[in-house]
ZAGUKE-420537 format. One record per residue: residue in three letters; x, y, z of N, C-alpha, C, O in turn. Coordinates in steps of 0.2 Angstrom, whole numbers. Layout:
ZAGUKE-420537
+-----+-------+-------+-------+-------+-------+-------+-------+-------+-------+-------+-------+-------+
:  aa :  n.px :  n.py :  n.pz : ca.px : ca.py : ca.pz :  c.px :  c.py :  c.pz :  o.px :  o.py :  o.pz :
+-----+-------+-------+-------+-------+-------+-------+-------+-------+-------+-------+-------+-------+
: ALA :     X :     Y :     Z :     X :     Y :     Z :     X :     Y :     Z :     X :     Y :     Z :
...
+-----+-------+-------+-------+-------+-------+-------+-------+-------+-------+-------+-------+-------+
end
This chain:
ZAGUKE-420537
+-----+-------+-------+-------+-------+-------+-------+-------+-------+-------+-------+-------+-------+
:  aa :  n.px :  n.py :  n.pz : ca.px : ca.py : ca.pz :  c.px :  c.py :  c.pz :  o.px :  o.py :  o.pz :
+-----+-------+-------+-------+-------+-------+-------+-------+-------+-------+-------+-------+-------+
: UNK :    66 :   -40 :   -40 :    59 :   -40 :   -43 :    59 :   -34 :   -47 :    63 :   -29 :   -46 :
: UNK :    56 :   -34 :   -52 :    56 :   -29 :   -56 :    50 :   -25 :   -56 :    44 :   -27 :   -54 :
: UNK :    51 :   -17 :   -57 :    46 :   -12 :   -58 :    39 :   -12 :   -59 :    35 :    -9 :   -55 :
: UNK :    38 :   -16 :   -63 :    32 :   -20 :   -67 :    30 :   -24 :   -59 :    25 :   -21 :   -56 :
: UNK :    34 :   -29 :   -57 :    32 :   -35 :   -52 :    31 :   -31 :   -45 :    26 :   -32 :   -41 :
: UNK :    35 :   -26 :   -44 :    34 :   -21 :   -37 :    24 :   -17 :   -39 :    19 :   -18 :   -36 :
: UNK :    24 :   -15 :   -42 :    16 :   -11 :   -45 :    14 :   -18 :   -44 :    12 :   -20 :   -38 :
: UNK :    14 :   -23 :   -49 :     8 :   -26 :   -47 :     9 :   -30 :   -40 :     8 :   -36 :   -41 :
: UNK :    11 :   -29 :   -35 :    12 :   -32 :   -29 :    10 :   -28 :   -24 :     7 :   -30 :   -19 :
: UNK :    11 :   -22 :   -26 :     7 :   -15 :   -21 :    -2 :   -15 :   -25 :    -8 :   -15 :   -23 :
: UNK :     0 :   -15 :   -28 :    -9 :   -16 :   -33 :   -14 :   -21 :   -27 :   -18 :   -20 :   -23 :
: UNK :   -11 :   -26 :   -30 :   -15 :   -32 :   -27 :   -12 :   -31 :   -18 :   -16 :   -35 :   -15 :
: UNK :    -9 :   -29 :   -16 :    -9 :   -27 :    -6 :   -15 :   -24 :    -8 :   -20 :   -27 :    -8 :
: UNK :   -15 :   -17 :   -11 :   -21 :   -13 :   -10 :   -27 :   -15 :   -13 :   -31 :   -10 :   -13 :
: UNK :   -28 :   -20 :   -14 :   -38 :   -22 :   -18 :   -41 :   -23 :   -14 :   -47 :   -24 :   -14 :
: UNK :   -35 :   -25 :    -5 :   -42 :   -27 :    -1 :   -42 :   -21 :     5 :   -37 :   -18 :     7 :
: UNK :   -49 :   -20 :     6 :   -49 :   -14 :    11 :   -46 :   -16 :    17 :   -43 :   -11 :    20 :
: UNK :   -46 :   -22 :    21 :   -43 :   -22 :    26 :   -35 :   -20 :    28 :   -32 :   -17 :    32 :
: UNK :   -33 :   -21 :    21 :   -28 :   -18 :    19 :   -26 :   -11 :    21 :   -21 :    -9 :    24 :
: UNK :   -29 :    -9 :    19 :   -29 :    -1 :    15 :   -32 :     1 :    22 :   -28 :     5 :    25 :
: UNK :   -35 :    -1 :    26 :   -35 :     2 :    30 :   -31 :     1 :    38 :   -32 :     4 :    43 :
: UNK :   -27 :    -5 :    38 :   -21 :    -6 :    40 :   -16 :     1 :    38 :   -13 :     5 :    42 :
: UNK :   -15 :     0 :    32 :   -12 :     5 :    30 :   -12 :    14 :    31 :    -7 :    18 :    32 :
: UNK :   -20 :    16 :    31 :   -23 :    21 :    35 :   -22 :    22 :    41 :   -21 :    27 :    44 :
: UNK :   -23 :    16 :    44 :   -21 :    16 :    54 :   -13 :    18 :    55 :   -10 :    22 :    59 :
: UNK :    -9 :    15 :    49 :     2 :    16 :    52 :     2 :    22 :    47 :     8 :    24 :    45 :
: UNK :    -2 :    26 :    45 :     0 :    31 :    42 :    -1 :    36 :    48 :     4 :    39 :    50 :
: UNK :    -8 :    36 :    51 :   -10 :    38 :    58 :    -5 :    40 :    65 :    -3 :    46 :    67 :
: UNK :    -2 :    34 :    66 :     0 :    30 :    72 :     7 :    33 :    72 :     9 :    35 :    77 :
: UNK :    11 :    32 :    66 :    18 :    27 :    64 :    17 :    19 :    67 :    14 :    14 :    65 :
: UNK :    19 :    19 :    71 :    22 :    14 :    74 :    16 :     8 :    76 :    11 :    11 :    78 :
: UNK :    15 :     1 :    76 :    11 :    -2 :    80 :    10 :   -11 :    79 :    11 :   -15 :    74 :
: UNK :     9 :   -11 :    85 :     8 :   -18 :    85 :     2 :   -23 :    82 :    -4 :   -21 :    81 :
: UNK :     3 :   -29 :    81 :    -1 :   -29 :    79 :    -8 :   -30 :    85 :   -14 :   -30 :    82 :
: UNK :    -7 :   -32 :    92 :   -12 :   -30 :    94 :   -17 :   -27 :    95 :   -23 :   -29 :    97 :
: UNK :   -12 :   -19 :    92 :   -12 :   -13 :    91 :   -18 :   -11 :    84 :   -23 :    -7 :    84 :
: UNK :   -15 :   -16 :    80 :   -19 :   -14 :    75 :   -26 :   -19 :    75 :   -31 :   -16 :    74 :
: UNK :   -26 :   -23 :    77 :   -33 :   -29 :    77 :   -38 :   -25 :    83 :   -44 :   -27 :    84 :
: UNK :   -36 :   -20 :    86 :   -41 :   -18 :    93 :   -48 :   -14 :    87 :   -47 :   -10 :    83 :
: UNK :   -51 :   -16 :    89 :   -57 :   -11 :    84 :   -59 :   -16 :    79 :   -66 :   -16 :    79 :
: UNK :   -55 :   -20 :    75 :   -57 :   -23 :    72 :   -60 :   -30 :    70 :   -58 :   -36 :    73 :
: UNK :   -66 :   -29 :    66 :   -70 :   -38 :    66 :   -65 :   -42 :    65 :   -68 :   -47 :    62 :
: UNK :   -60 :   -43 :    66 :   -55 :   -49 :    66 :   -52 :   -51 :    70 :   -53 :   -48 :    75 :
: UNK :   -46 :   -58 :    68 :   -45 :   -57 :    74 :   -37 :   -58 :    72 :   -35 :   -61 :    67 :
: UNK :   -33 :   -55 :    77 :   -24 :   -55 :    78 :   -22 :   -60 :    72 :   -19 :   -56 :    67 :
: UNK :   -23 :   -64 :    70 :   -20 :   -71 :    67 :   -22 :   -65 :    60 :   -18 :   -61 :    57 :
: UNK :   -29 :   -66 :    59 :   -28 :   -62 :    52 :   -27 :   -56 :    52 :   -23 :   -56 :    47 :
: UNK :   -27 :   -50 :    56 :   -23 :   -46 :    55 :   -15 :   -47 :    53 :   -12 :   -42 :    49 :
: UNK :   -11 :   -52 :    56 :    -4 :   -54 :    56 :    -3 :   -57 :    46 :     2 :   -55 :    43 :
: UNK :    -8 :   -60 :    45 :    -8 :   -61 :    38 :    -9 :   -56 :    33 :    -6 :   -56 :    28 :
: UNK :   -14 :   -51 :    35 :   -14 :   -45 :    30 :    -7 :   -41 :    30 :    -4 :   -40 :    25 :
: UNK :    -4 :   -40 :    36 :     2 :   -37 :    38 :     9 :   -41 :    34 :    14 :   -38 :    33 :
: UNK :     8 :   -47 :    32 :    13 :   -52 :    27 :    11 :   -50 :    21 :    16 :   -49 :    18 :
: UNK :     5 :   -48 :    18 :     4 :   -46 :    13 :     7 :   -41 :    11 :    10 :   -40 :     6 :
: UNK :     5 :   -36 :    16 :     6 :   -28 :    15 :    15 :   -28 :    14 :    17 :   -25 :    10 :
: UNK :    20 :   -33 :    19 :    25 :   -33 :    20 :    29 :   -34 :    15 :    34 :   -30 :    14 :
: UNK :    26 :   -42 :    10 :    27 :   -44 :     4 :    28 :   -36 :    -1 :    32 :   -35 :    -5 :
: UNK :    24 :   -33 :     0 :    23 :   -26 :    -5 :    27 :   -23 :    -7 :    29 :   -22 :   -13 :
: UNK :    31 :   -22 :     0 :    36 :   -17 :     6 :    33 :   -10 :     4 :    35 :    -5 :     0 :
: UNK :    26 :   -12 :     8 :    21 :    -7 :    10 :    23 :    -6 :    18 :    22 :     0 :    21 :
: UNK :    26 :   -10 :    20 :    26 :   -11 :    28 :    32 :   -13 :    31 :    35 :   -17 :    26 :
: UNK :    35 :   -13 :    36 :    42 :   -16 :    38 :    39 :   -16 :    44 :    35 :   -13 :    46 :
: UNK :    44 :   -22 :    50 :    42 :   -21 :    54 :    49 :   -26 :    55 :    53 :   -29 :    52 :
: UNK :    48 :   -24 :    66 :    53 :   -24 :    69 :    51 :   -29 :    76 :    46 :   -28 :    78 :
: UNK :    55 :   -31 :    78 :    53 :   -36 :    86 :    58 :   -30 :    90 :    64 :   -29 :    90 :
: UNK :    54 :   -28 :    94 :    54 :   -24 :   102 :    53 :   -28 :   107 :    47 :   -28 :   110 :
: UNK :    57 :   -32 :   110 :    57 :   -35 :   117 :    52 :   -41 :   114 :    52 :   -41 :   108 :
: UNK :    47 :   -46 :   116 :    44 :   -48 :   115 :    37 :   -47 :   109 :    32 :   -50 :   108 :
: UNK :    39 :   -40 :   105 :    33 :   -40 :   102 :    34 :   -38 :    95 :    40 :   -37 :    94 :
: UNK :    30 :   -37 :    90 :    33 :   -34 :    84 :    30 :   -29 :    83 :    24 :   -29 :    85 :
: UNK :    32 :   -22 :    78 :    29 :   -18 :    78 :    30 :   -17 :    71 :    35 :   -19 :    69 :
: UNK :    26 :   -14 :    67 :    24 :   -12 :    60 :    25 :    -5 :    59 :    24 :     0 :    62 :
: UNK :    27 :    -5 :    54 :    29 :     3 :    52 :    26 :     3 :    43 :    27 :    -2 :    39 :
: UNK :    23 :    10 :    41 :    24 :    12 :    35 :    30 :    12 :    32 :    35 :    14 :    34 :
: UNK :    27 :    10 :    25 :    35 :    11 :    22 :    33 :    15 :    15 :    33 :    11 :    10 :
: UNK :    31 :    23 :    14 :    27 :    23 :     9 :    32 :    23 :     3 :    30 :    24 :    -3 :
: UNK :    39 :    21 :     3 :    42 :    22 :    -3 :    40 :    16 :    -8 :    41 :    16 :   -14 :
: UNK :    38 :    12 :    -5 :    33 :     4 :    -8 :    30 :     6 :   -12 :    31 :     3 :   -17 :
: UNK :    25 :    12 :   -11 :    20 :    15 :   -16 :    25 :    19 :   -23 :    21 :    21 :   -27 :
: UNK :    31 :    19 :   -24 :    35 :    20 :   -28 :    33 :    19 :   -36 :    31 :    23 :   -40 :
: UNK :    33 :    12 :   -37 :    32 :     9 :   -43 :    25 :    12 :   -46 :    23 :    14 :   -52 :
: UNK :    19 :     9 :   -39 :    12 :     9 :   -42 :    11 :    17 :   -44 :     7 :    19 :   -48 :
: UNK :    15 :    22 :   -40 :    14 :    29 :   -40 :    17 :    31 :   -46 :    15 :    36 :   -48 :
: UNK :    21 :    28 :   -48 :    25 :    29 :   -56 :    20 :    27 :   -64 :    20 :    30 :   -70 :
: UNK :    17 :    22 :   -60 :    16 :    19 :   -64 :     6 :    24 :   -66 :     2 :    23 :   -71 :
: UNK :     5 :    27 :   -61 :    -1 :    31 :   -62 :     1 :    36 :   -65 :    -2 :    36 :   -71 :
: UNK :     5 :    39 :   -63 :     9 :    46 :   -67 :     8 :    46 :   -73 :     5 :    51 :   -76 :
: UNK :    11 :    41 :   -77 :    14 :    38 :   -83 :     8 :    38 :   -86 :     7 :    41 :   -91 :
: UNK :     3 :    34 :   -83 :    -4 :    32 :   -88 :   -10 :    38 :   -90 :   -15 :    38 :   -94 :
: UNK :    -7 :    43 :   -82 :   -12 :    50 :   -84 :    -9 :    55 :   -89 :   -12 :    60 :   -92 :
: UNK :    -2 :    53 :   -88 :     2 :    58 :   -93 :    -1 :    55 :  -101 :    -2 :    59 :  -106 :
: UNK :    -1 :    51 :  -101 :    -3 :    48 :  -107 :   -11 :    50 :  -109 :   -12 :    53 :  -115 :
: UNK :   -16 :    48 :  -103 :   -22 :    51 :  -105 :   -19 :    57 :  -107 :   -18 :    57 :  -113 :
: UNK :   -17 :    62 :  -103 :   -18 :    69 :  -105 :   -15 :    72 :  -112 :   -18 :    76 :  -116 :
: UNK :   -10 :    69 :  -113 :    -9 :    69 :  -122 :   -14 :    68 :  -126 :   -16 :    72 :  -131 :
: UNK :   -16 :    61 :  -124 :   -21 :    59 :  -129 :   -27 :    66 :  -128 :   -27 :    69 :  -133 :
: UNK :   -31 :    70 :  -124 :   -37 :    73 :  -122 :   -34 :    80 :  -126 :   -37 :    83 :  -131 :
: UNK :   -26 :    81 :  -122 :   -23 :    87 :  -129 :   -25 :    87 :  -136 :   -28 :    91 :  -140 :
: UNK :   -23 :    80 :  -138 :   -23 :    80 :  -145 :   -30 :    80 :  -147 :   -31 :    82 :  -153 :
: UNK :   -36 :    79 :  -145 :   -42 :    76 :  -145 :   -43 :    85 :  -147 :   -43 :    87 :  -153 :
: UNK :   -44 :    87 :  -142 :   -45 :    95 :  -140 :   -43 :    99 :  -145 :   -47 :   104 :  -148 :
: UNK :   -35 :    97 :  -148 :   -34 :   102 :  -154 :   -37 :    97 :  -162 :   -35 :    99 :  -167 :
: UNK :   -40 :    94 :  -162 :   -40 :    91 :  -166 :   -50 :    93 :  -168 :   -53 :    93 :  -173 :
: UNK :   -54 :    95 :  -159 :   -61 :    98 :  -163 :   -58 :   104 :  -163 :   -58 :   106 :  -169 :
: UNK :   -55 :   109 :  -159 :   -55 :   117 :  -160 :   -54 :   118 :  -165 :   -54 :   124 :  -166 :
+-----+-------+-------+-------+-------+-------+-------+-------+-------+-------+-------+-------+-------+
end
């Protein structure tokens, strides 16, 4: 998968807040099932287990089978590309605001 393909795969994990806040709860926690993750939530296990495919698809998330159960983990180096790819676009603003700036002074 390429650079480009990883960003916009973390992009789109992250456009839905169930998401995002899957990923706020395994930031929390580290570790958890999805049990773990659906308790509190208007959903139920089955969708939770889909958003967690998505997040996975990202590799926003990894996750492991412990005895009968599977457990979920953050993976924030996922956020790598899309985090790159911010950097880059604010570096760019800020040149441009530079030049802007000496161009009324």
């Amino acid at each position: 998968m390429t650079a480009d393909a990883r960003a916009d795969a973390v992009f789109t994990a992250l456009s839905d807040p169930t998401r995002r806040g899957l990923i706020e709860t395994l930031s929390r926690r580290g570790r958890e099932s999805v049990t773990g993750l659906a308790a509190g939530l208007p959903i139920s296990r089955q969708a939770v287990a889909k958003h967690l495919a998505a997040l996975r698809a990202a590799e926003l998330v990894s996750s492991e089978r412990v005895g009968r159960t599977t457990v979920y983990e953050l993976q924030p180096a996922g956020l790598a590309e899309a985090t790159r790819w911010i950097a880059t676009v604010g570096a760019e603003w800020d040149e441009r605001l530079a030049a802007l700036r000496g161009s009324l002074g």
